[in-house]
Each structure stands twice: as C-alpha cells, then as structure tokens.
C-alpha positions in Angstrom: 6.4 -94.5 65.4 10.4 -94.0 65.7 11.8 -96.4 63.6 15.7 -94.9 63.4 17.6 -92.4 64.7 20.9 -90.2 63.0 21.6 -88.0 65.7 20.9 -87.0 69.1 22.1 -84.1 70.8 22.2 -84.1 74.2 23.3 -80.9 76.8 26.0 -81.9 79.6 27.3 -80.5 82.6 30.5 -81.9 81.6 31.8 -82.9 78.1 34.8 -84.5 79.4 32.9 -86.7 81.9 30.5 -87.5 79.7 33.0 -88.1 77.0 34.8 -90.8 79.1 31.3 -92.5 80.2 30.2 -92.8 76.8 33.4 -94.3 75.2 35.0 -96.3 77.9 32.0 -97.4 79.6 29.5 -97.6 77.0 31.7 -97.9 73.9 30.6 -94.8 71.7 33.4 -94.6 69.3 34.9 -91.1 69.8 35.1 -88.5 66.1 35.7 -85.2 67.8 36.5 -83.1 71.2 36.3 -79.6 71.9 36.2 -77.5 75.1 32.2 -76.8 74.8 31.5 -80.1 72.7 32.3 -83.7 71.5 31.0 -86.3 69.0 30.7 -89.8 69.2 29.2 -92.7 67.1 27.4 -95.9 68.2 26.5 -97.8 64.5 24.5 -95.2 63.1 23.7 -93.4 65.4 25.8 -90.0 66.2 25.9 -88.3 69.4 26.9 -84.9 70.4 27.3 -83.3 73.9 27.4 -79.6 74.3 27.2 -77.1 77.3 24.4 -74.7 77.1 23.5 -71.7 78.9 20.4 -72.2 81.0 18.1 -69.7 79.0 18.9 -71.8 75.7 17.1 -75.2 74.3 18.0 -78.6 73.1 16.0 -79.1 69.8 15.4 -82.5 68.0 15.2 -83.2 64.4 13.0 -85.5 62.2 14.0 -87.3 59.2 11.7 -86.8 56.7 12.5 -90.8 55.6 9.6 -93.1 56.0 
C-alpha cells in the first residue's frame, strides 16, 4: 500500500503552462525553472515536469522506508 510520496515526475507538453497551473492555480510552491524543466513543492511532496522525446519513458521510484 502507498503510504507517502517524495517525488513524482511527470512529462509535459509545456513546462511553462504547467508551471503556472501548478503554482497559481493549485499552489505548488515553485524551487526551480528551466527551458526543458521545473520543480515545485506541495508539503513533502516534490514535483518535477520535463519534456521528453516520444521514444523515451517516465520512471517511478520506491522508497525503500516502510
């Protein structure tokens, strides 16, 4: 069962767009912006958006924290 989460990364269309929807709409707290990327924080949780190519993959990671 997922209990917590530390990050989640999450592959945009836009970063820009998405920056602005995340941190004037939803209130994300914004750390950093870049042309291809951003990061934002909600409590713990940290969010970052990037622009992939279509051939690449978004991944997940587990803590190993039970």
């Amino acid at each position: 069962m997922l209990t917590d989460l530390n990050h989640l990364t999450l592959a945009v269309n836009s970063v820009n767009k998405s920056f602005a929807f995340y941190t004037k709409i939803l209130g994300f707290k914004p750390l950093a912006l870049w042309n291809n990327g951003a990061y934002l924080q909600l409590g713990s949780l940290w969010l970052c958006f990037i622009i992939i190519k279509k051939d690449q993959y978004c991944y997940y990671e587990k803590s190993n924290q039970y």
